[in-house]
C-alpha positions as CSV (number, residue, x, y, z in Angstrom):
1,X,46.4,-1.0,13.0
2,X,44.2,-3.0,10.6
3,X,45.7,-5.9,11.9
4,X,45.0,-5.5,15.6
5,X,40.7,-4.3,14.8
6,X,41.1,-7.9,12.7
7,X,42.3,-10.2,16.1
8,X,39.5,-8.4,18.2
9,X,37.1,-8.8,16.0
10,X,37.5,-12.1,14.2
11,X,34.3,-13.3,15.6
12,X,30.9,-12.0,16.8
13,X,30.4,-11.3,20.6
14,X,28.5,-12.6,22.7
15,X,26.3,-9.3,23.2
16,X,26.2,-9.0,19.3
17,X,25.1,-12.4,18.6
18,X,22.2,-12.3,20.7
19,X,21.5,-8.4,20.3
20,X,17.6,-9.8,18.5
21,X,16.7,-11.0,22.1
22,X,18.6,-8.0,24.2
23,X,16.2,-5.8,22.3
24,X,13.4,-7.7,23.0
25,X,14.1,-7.9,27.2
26,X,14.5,-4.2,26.1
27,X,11.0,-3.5,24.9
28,X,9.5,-5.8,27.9
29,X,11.4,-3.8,30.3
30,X,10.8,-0.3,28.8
31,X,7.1,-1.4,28.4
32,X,6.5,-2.3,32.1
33,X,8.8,0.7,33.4
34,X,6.7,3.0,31.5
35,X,3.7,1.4,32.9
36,X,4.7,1.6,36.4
37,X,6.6,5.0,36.7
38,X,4.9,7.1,33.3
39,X,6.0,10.5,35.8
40,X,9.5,9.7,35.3
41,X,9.1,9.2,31.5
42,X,7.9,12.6,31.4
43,X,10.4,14.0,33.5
44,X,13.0,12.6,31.3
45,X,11.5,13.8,28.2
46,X,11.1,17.3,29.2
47,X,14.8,17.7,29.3
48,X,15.8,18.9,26.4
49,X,17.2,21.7,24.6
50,X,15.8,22.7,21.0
51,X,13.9,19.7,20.9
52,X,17.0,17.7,21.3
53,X,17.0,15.4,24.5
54,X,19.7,15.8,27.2
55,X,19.7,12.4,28.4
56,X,19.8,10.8,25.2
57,X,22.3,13.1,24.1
58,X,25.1,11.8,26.4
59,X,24.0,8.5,26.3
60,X,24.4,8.4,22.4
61,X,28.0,10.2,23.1
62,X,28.6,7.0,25.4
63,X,27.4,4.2,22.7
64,X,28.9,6.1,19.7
65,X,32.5,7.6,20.4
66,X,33.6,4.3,21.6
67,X,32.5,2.8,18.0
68,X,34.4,5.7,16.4
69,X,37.9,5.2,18.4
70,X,38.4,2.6,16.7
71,X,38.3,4.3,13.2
72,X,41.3,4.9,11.8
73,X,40.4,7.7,9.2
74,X,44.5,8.1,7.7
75,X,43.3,4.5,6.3
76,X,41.8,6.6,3.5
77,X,45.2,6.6,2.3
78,X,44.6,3.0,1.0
79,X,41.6,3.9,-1.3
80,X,43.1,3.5,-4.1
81,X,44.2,-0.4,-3.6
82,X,40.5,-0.6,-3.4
83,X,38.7,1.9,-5.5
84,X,36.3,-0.4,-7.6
85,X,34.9,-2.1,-4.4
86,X,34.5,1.3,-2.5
87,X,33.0,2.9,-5.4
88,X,30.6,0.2,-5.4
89,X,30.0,0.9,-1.8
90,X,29.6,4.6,-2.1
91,X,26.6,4.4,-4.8
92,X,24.6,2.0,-2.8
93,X,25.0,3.7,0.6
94,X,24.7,7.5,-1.2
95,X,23.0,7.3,-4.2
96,X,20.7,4.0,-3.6
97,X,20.2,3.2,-0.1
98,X,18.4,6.2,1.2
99,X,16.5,6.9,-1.7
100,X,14.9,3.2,-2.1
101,X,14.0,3.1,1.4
102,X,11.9,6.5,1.2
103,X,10.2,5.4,-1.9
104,X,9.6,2.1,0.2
105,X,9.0,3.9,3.1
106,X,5.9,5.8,1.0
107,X,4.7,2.4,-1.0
108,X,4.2,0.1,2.4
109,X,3.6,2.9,4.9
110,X,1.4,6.1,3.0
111,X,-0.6,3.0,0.8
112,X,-0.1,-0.4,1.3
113,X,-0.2,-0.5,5.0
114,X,-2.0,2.9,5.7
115,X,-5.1,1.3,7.4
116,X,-3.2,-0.6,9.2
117,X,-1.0,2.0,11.3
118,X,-2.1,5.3,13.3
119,X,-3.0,8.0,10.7
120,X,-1.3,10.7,13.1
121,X,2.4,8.3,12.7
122,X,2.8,7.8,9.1
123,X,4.3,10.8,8.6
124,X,6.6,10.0,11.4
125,X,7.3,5.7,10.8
126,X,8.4,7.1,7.3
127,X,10.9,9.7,8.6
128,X,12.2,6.9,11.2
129,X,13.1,4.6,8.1
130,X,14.6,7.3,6.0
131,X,16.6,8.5,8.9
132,X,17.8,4.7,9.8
133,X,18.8,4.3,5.5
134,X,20.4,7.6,5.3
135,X,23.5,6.6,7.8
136,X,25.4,3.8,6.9
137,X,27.0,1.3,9.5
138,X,30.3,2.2,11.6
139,X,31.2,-0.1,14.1
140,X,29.8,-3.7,13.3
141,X,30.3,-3.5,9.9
142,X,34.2,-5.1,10.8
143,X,32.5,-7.8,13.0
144,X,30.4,-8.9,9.6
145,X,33.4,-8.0,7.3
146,X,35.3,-10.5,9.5
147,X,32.5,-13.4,9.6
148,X,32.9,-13.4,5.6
149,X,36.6,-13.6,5.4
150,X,36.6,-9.8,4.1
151,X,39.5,-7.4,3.7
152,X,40.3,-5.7,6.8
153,X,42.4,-2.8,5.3
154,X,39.1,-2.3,2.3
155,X,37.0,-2.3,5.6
156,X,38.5,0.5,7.6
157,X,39.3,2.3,4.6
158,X,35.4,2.2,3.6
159,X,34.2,3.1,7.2
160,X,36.4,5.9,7.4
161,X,35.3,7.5,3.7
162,X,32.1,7.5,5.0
163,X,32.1,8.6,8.4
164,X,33.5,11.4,6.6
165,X,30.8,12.0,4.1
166,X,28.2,11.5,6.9
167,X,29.1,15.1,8.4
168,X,28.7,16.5,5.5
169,X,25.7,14.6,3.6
170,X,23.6,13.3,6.1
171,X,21.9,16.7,7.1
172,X,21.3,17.3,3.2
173,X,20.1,13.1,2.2
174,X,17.6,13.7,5.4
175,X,16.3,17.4,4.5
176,X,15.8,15.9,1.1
177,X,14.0,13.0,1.8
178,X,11.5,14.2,4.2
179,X,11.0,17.3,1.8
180,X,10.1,15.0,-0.9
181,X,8.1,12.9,1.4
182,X,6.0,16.0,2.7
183,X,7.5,16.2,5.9
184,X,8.5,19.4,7.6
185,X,11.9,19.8,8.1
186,X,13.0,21.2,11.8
187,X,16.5,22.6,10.7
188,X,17.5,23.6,13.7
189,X,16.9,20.4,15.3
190,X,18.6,18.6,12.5
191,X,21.9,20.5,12.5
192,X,21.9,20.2,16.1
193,X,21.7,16.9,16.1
194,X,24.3,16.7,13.4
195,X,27.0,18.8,15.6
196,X,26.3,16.7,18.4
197,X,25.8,13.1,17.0
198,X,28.0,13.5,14.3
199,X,30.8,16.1,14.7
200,X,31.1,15.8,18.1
201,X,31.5,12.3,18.4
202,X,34.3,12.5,16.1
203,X,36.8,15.2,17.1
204,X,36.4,13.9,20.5
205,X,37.0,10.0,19.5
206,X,39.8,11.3,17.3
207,X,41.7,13.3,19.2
208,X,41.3,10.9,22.6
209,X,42.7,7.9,20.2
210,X,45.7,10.1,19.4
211,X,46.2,10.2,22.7
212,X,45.8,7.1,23.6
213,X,48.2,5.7,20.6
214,X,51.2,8.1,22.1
215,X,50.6,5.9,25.1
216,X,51.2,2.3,22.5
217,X,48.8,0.1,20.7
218,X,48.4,-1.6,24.2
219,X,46.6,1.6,25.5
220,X,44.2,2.1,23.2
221,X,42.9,-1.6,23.4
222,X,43.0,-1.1,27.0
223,X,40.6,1.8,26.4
224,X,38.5,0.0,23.9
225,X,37.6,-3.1,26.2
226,X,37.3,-1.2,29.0
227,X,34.6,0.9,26.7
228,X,32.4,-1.6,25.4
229,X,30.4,-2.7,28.1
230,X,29.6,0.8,28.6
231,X,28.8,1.7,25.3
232,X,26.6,-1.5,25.1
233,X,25.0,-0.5,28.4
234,X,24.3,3.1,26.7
235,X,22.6,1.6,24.1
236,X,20.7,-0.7,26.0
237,X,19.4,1.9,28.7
238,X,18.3,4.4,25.8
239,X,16.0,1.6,24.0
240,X,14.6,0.9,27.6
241,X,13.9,5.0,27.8
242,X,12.4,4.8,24.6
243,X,10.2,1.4,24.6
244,X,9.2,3.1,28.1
245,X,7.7,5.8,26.2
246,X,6.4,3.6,23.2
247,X,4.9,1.4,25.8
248,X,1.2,1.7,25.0
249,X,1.5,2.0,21.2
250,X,3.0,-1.2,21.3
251,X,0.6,-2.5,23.8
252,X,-2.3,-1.3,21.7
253,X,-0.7,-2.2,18.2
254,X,2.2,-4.6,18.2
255,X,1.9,-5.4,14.5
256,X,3.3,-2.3,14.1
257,X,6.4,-3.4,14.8
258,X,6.4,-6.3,11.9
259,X,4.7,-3.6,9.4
260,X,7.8,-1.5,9.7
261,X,10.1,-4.5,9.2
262,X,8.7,-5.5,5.7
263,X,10.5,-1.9,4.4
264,X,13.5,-2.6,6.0
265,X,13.5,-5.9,5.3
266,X,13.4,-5.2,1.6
267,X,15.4,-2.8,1.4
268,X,18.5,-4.2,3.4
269,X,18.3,-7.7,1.2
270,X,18.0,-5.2,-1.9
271,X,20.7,-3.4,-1.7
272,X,23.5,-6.0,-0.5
273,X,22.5,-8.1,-3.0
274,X,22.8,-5.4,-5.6
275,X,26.3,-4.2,-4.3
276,X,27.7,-7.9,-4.5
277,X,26.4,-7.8,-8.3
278,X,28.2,-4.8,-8.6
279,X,31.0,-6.0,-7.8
280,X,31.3,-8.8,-9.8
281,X,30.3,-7.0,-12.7
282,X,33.6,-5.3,-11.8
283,X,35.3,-8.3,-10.8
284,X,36.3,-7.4,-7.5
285,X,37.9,-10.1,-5.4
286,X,35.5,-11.8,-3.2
287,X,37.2,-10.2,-0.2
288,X,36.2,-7.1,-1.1
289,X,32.7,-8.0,-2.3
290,X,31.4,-9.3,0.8
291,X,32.0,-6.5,3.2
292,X,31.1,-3.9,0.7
293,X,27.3,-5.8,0.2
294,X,27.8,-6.0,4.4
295,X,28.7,-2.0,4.5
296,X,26.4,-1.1,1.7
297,X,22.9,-2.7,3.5
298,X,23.8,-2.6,7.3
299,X,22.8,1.2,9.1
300,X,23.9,3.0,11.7
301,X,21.0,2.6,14.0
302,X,22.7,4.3,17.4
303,X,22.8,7.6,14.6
304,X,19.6,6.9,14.0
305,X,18.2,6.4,16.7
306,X,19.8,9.6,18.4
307,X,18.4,11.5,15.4
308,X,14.9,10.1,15.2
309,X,14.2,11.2,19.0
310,X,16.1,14.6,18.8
311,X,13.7,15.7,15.9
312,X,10.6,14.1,16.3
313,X,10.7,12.9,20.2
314,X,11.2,9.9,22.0
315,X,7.0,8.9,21.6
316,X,7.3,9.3,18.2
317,X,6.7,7.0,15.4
318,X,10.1,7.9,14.0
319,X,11.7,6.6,16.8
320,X,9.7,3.3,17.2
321,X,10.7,2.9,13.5
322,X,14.1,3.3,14.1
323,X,14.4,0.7,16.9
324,X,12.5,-1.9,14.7
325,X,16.2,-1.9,12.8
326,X,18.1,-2.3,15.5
327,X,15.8,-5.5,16.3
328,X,16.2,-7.0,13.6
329,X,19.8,-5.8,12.5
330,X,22.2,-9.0,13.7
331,X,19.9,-11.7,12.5
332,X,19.4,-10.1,8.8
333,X,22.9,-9.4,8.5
334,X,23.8,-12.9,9.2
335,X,21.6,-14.3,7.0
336,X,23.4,-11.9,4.5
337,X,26.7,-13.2,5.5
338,X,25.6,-16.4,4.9
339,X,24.6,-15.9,1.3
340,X,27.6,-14.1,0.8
341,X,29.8,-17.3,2.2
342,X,28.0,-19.7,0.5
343,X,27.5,-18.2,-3.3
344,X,31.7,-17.9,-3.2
345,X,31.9,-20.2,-5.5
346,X,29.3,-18.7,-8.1
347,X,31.0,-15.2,-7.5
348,X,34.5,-16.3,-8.6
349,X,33.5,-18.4,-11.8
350,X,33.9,-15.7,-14.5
C-alpha cells in the first residue's frame, strides 16, 4: 500500500506545482464574476442550512474524500517503528501549532496591524488563521514527504494518527482558541461543520476504499486518477465562489492579503524548523525528520476553508484569511523542503 502512494506520488504535479498562480487566475476570476453577476453570489450564499453553505458543502465532499481514499488508517499499526518522529509531530501540530498561530494571530492582527485592516474583520482574519493552524495537512503532505526523500510508511502512519485526532480535537483546539481570542463560538455551526467536513468525509472515503480494494490495488488507483481532476476542479470552483464574494474587499484593500501572510508566514517557518530540531535532539533518522517538519507546518486548507465559510460566511474575513494559505501554501513548503534537503548534512553529524 505504502509502496504504491510512494510511485504516484514521487514527484509534485503539474497542478500542485503551480497551485501559487491557479489561486491567483482564481482571485481575478472570482473578482470579475462577482463584479458582473453580484445576484448570483447572493443566490448562492443564501443556500444554506444552520449557517453552513450547501454548495460549498458538496464541493468540499468532492475536494476532500478523494484526499482521504488514499489514507490508509490500519497503517497506525506501524507507530511504533516510528514513535520518536511522530511524537515530535503530534506536539507541534497539537500542542504548538494552533496555539502560536492564535497568539500571532492577536500580535499582527488586534495590534500590530490593526490600523491597517477593517475594524469590523479582525475578529474574523484571526478566527480564519486559527481555523487554517488548527487542522494539520492530509493529502500533500506525501507529495512533500516524497520531494525530501522521507519515509513513506512514517508518512501514512502520521497522516492517519491525525486524521483521527482531528474528529475528535479540532471542534475543542477551535472553541478554545476563539474563546480565548474573544470570539463567539457558534456551536452548532461548528459541530455541524465537523460531522460534515470531518466525519463524513471519512466513513464515506473509508468504506468506498474498502470497496474499491476487494476489486485489486488496480481499482482503487483507477478511482484515484480518475478523482483528482475533480477534486482539483472542486477546489478551484469554491475559491472562485469565494474571491467572487471577497471581490471588493480585495479591490478596496489588497494589502490585506500580504498582512495576513506575515502570521502565516511566521508561523509555518516556526514550527517546521522547531519539529526538525526536535528531532534531532532525538536523533531521528533524516527520513523521518523531514516529513515530520513537512507534516508539522503544512495545514489543511480545503478543512479550513470549508470551516471558515460554514461559521463565519463566505464574505467573511475568516474566509479571505483562510484562502491567503492556500496561496501561498506550495511555494513555502518548497522552500521548506529545500532547507530540509540541503541542511542533511548538518542534521546527521552528531
Amino acid at each position: 500500500m505504502t509502496e504504491v502512494i510512494t510511485k504516484t506520488k514521487s514527484k509534485i504535479g503539474v497542478f500542485e506545482k503551480n497551485l501559487t498562480w491557479w489561486v491567483l487566475g482564481c482571485i481575478a476570476v472570482g473578482i470579475g464574476l462577482g463584479e458582473g453577476f453580484p445576484s448570483f453570489f447572493q443566490t448562492v450564499g443564501s443556500l444554506k442550512v444552520a449557517e453552513v453553505n450547501l454548495p460549498v458543502a458538496v464541493l468540499i465532499w468532492l475536494m476532500i474524500i478523494p484526499m482521504l481514499l488514499k489514507i490508509d488508517f490500519s497503517a497506525m499499526k506501524d507507530v511504533l517503528a516510528h514513535s520518536r518522529g511522530i511524537g515530535v509531530t503530534l506536539f507541534i501540530n497539537w500542542f504548538v501549532k494552533p496555539f502560536s498561530m492564535a497568539l500571532l494571530a492577536w500580535l499582527f492582527i488586534r495590534h500590530l496591524f490593526a490600523d491597517l485592516l477593517p475594524a469590523d474583520q479582525l475578529d474574523s482574519y484571526i478566527a480564519g488563521l486559527i481555523l487554517l493552524a488548527a487542522a494539520p495537512c492530509t493529502a500533500m503532505v506525501f507529495v512533500w514527504s516524497n520531494l525530501c526523500d522521507g519515509d513513506p510508511k512514517f508518512t501514512l502512519s502520521q497522516v492517519a494518527i491525525n486524521d483521527t485526532i482531528m474528529l475528535f480535537a479540532f471542534a475543542p483546539i477551535v472553541a478554545l482558541l476563539l474563546g480565548l481570542s474573544s470570539i463567539v463560538v457558534p456551536w452548532n455551526t461548528l459541530l455541524i461543520s465537523v460531522m460534515l467536513f470531518i466525519v463524513v468525509p471519512v466513513v464515506v472515503s473509508q468504506i468506498l476504499r474498502k470497496a474499491l480494494l476487494a476489486k485489486g490495488q488496480h481499482a482503487l488507483d483507477s478511482a484515484l486518477k480518475h478523482l483528482h481532476p475533480v477534486s482539483l476542479g472542486a477546489l478551484l470552483l469554491t475559491l472562485v465562489l469565494l474571491f467572487g464574494f471577497q471581490g471588493q474587499q480585495i479591490l478596496a484593500q489588497p494589502l490585506i492579503i500580504g498582512l495576513l501572510a506575515v502570521p502565516i508566514l511566521i508561523q509555518t517557518y516556526f514550527n517546521s524548523m522547531l519539529a526538525y530540531w526536535l528531532n534531532k535532539q532525538f536523533k531521528v533518522a533524516h527520513c523521518v525528520a523531514g516529513p515530520s517538519a513537512l507534516i508539522g507546518a503544512s495545514n489543511f486548507f480545503e478543512l479550513a476553508v470549508a470551516t471558515a465559510i460554514a461559521l463565519f460566511g463566505f464574505n467573511s474575513g475568516a474566509a479571505l484569511a483562510t484562502v491567503v494559505g492556500v496561496l501561498i501554501e506550495v511555494p513555502v513548503m518548497l522552500s521548506v523542503v529545500a532547507i530540509v534537503n540541503g541542511s542533511r548534512q548538518w542534521y546527521e553529524t552528531t
